[in-house]
DSSP file (Angstrom, degrees, kcal/mol; ACC not computed):
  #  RESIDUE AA STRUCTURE BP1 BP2  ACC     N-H-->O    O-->H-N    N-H-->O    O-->H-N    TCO  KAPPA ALPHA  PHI   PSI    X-CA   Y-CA   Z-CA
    1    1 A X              0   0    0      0, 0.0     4,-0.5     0, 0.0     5,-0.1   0.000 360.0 360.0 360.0 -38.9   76.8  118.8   75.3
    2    2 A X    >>  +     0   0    0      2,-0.2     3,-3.2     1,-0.1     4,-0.7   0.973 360.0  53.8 -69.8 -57.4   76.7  114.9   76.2
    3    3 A X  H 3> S+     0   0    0      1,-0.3     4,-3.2     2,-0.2     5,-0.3   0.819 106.3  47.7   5.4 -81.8   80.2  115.1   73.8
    4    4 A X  H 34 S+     0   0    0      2,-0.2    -1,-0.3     1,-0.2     4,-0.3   0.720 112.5  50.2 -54.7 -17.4   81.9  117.9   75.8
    5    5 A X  H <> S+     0   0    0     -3,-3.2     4,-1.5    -4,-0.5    -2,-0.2   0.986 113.4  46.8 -92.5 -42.4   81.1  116.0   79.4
    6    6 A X  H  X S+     0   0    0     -4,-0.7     4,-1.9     2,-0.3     3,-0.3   0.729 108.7  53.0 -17.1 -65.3   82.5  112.8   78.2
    7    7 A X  H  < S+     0   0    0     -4,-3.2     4,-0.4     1,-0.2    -1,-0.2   0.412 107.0  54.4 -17.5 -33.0   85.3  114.5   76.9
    8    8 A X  H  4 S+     0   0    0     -5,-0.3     4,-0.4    -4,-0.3    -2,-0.3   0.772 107.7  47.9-107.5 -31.6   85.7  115.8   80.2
    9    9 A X  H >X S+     0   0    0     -4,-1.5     3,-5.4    -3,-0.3     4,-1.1   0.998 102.2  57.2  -7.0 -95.8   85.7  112.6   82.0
   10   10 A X  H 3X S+     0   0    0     -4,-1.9     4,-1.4     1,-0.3    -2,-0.2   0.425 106.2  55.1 -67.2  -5.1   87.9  110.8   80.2
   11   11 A X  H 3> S+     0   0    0     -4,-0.4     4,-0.8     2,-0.2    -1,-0.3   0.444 112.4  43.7 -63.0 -16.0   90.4  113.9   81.0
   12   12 A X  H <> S+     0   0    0     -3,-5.4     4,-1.3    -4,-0.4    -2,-0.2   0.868 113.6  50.4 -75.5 -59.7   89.9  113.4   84.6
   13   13 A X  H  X S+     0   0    0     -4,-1.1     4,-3.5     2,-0.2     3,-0.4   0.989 112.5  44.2 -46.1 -68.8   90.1  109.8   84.4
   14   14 A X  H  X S+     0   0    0     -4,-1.4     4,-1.7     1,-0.3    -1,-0.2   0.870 111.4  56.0 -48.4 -48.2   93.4  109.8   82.4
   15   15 A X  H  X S+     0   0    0     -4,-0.8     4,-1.9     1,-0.2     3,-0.3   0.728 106.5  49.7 -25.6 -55.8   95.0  112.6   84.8
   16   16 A X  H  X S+     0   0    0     -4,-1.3     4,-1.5    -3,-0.4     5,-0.3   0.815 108.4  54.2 -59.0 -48.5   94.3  110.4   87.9
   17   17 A X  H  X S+     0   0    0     -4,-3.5     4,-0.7     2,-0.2    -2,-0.2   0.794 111.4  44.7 -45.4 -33.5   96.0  107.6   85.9
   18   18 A X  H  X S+     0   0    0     -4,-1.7     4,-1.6    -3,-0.3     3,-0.4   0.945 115.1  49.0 -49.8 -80.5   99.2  109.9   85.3
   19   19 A X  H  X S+     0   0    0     -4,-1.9     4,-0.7     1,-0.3    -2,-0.2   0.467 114.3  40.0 -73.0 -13.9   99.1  110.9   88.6
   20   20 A X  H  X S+     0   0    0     -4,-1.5     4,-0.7     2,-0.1    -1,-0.3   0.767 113.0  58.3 -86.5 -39.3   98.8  107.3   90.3
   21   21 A X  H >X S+     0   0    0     -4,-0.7     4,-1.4    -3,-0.4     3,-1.1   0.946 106.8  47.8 -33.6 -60.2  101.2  106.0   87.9
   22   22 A X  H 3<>S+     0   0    0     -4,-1.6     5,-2.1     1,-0.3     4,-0.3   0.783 111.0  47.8 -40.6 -51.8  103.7  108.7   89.1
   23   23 A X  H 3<5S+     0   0    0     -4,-0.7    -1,-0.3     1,-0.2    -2,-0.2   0.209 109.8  53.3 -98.4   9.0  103.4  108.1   92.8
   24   24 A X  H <<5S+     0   0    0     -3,-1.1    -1,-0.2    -4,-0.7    -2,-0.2   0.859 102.4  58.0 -96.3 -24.1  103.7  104.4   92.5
   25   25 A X  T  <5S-     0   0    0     -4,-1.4    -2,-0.2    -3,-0.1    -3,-0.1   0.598 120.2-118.4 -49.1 -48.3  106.6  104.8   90.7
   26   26 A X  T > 5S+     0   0    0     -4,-0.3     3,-0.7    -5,-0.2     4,-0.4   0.388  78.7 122.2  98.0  20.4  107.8  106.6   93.7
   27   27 A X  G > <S+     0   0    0     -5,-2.1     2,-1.8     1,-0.3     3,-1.1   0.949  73.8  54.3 -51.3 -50.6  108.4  110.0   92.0
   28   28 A X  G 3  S+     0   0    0      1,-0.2    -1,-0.3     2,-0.2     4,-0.1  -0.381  74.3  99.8 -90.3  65.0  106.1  111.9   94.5
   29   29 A X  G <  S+     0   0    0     -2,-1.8    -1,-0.2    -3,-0.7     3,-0.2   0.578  85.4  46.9 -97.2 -38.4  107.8  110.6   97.5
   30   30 A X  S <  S+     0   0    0     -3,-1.1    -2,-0.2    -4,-0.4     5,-0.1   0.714  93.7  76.7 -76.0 -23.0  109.6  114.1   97.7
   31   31 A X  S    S+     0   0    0     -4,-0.3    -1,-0.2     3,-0.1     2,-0.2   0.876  74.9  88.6 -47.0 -47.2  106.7  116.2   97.2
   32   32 A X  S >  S-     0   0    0     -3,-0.2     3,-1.4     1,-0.2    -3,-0.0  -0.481  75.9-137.5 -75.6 147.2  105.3  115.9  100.7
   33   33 A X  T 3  S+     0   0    0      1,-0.3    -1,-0.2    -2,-0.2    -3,-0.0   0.546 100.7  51.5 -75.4  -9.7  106.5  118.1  102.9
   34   34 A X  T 3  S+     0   0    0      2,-0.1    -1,-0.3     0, 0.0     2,-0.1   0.035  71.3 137.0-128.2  26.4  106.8  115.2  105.6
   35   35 A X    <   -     0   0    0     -3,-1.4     2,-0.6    -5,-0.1    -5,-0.1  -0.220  52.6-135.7 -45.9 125.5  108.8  112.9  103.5
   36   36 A X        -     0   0    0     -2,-0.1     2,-0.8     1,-0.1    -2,-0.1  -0.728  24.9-180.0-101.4 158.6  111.5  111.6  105.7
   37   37 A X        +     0   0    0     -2,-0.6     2,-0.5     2,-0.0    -1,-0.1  -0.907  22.0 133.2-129.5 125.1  114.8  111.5  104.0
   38   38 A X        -     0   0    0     -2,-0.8     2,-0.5     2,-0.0    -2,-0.0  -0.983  46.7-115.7-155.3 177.0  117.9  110.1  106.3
   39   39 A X        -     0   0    0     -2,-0.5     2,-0.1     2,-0.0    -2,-0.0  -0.980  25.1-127.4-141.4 135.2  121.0  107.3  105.6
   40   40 A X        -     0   0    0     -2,-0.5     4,-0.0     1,-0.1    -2,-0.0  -0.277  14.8-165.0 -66.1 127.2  121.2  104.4  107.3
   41   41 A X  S    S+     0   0    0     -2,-0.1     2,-0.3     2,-0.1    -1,-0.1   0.600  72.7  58.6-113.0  17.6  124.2  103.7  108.8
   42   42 A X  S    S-     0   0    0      1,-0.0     2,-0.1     3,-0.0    -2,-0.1  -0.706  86.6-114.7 -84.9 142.8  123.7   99.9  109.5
   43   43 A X     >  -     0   0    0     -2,-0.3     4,-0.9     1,-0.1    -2,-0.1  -0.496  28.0-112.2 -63.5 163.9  122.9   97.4  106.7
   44   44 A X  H  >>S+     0   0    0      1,-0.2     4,-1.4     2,-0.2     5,-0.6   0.829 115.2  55.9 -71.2 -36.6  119.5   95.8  106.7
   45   45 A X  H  >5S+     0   0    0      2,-0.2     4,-1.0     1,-0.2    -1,-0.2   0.933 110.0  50.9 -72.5 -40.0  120.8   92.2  107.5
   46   46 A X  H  45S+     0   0    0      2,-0.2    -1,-0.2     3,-0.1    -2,-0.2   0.865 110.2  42.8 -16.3 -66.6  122.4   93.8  110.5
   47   47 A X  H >X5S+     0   0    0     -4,-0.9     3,-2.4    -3,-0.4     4,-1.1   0.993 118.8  50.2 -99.3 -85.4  119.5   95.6  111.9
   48   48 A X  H 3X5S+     0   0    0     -4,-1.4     4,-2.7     1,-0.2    -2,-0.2   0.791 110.5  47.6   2.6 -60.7  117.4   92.3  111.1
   49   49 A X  H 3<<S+     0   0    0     -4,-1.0    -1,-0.2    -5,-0.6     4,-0.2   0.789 103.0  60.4 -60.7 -23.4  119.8   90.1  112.8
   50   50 A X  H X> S+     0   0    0     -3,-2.4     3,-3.7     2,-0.2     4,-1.9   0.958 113.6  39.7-100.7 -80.1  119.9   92.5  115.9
   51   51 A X  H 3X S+     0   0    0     -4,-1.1     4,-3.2     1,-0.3    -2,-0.2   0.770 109.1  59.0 -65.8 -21.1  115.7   91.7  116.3
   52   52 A X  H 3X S+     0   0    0     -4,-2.7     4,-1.4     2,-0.2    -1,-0.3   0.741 112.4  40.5 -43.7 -26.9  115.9   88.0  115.4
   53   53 A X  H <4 S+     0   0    0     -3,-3.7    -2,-0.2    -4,-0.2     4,-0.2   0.907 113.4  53.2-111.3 -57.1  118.1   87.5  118.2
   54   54 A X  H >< S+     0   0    0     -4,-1.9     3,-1.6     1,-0.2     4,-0.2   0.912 103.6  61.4 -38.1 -49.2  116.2   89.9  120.5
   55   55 A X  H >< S+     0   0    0     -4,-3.2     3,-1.3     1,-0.3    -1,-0.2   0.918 104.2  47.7 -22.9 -68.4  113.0   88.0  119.8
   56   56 A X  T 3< S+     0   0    0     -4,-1.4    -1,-0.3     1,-0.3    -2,-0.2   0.069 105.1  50.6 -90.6  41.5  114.3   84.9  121.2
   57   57 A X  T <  S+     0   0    0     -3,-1.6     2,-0.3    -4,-0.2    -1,-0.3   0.330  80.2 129.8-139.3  16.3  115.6   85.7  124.0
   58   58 A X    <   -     0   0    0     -3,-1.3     2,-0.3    -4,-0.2    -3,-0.0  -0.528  47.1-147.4 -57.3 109.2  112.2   87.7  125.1
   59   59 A X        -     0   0    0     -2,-0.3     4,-0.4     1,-0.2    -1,-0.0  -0.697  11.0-168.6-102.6 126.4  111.0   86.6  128.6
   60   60 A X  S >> S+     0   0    0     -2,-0.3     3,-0.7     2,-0.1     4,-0.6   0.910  73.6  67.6 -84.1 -34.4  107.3   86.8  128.8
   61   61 A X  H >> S+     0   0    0      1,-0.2     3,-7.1     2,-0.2     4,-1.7   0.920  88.5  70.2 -36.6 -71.2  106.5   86.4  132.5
   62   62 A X  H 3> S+     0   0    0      1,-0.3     4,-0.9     2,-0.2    -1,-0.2   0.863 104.1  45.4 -25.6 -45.9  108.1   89.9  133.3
   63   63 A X  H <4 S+     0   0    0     -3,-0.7    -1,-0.3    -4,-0.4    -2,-0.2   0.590 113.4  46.9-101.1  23.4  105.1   91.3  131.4
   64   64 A X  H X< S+     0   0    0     -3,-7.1     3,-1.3    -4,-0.6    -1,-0.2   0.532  99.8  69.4-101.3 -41.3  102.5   89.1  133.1
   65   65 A X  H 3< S+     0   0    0     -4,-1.7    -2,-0.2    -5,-0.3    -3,-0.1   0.703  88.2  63.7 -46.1 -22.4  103.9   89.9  136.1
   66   66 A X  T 3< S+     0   0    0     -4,-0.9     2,-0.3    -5,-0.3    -1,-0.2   0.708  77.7 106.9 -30.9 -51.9  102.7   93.4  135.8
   67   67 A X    <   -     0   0    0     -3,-1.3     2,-0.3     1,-0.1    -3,-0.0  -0.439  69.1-135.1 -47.0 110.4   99.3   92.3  135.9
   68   68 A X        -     0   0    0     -2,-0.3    -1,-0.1     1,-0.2    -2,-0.1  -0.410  29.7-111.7 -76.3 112.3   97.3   93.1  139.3
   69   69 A X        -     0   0    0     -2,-0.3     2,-0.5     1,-0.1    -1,-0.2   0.000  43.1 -92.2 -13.9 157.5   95.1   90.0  140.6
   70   70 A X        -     0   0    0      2,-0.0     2,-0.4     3,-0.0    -1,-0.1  -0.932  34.8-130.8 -72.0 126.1   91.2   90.5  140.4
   71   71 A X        -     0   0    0     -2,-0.5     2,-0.6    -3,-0.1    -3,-0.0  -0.752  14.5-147.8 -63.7 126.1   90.1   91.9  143.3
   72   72 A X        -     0   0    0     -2,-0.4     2,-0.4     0, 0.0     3,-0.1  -0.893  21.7-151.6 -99.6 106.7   86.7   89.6  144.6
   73   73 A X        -     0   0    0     -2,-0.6    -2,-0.0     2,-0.2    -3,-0.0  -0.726  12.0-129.5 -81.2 109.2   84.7   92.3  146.4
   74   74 A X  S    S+     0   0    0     -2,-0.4    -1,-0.1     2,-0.0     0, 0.0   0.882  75.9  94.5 -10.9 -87.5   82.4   91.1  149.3
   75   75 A X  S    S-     0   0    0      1,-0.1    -2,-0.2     4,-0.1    -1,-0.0   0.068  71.5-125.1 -72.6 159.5   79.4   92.8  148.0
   76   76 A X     >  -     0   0    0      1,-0.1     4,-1.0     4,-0.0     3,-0.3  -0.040  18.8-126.8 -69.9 169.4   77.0   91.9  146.2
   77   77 A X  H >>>S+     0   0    0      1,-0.2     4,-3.3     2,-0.2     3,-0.6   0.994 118.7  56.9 -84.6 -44.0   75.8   93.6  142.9
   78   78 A X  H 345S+     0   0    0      1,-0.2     4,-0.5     2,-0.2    -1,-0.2   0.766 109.4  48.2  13.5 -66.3   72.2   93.6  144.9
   79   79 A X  H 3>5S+     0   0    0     -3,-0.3     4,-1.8     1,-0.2    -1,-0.2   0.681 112.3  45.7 -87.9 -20.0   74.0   95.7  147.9
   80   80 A X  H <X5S+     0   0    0     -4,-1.0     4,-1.3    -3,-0.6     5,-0.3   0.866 110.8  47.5 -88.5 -36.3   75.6   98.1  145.9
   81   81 A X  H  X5S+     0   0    0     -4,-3.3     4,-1.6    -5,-0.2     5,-0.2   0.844 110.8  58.9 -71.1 -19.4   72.8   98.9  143.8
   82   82 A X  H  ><S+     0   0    0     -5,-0.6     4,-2.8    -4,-0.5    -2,-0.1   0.989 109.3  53.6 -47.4 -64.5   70.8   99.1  147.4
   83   83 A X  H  X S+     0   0    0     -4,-1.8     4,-0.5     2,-0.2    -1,-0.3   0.433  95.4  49.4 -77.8  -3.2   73.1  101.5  148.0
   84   84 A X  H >X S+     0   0    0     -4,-1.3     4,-2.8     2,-0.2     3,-0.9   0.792 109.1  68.1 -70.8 -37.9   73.4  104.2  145.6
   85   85 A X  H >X S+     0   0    0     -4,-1.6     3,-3.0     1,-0.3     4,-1.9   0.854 106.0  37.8 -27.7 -76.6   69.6  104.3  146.1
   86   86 A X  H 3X S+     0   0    0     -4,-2.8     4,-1.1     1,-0.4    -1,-0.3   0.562 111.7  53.2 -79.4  -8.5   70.0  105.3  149.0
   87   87 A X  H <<>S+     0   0    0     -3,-0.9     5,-1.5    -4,-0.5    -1,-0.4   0.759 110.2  45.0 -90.9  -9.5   72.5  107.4  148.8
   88   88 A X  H X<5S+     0   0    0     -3,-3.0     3,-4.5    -4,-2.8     5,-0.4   0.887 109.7  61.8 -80.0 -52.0   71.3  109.6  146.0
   89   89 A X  H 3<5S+     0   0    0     -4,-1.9    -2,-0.2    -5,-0.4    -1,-0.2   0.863 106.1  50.4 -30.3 -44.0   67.8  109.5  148.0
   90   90 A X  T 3<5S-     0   0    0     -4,-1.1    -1,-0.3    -5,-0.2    -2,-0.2   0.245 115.1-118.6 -99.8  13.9   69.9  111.1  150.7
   91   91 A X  T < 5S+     0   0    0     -3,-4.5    -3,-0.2     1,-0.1    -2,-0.1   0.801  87.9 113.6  73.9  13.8   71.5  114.1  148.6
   92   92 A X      < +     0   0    0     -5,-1.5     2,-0.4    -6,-0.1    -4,-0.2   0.172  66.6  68.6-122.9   9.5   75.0  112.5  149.3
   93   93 A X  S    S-     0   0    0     -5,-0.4     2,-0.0    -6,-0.1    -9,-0.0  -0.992  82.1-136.9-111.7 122.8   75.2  111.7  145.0
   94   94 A X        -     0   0    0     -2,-0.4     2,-0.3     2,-0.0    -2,-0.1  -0.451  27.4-161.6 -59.8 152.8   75.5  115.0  142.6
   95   95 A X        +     0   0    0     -4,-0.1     2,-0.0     2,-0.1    -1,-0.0  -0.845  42.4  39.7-132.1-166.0   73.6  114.7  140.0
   96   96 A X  S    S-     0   0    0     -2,-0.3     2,-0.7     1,-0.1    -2,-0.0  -0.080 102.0 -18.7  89.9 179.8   73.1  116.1  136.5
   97   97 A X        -     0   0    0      1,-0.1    -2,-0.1    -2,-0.0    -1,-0.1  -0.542  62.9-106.9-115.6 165.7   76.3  116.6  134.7
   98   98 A X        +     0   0    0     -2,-0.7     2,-0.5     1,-0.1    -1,-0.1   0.169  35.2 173.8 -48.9 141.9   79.7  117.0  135.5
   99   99 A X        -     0   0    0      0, 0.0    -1,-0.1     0, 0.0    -2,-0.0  -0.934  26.7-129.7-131.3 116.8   81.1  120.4  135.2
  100  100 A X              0   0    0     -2,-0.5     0, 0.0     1,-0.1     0, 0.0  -0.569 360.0 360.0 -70.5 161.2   84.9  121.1  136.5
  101  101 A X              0   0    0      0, 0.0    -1,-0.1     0, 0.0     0, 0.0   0.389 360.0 360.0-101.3 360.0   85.4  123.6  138.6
């Protein structure tokens, strides 16, 4: 019995070796069904060249200039908390949880 389990292992094990072997290899690249298959019609040194040159010439301000200020809000965290009190005291908060209608 101990024999047979062993036995049975080391047949799992070797299988999974096979089968990682294979796909490093790059055999099972065509097995998946979402393999992509296409041809380049650029060379790589091309298409390389193309983003080296985009890189540097990449303005950062435009995308901090996107960025909204902080707004500094008058009240205090004090006056706001003051106020939900009192406005849930007054029924003018839902409570419980949200449900759309």
């Amino acid at each position: 019995m101990n024999t047979r389990r062993i036995l049975a292992l080391s047949a799992l094990a070797l299988l999974g070796t096979v089968g990682t072997a294979a796909y490093a290899d790059g055999e099972g690249d065509n097995l998946s069904p979402y393999a992509l298959q296409f041809q380049s019609s650029r060379p790589a040194d091309e298409v390389h060249a193309e983003a080296v040159e985009a890189a540097q010439h990449h303005d950062l301000t435009a995308a901090a200039s996107v960025v909204a200020a902080p707004v500094k809000s008058p009240a205090t965290r004090a006056d706001v908390r003051r106020d939900a009190i009192q406005a849930a005291q007054a029924g003018r908060i839902e409570r419980g949880e949200f449900t759309p209608s």
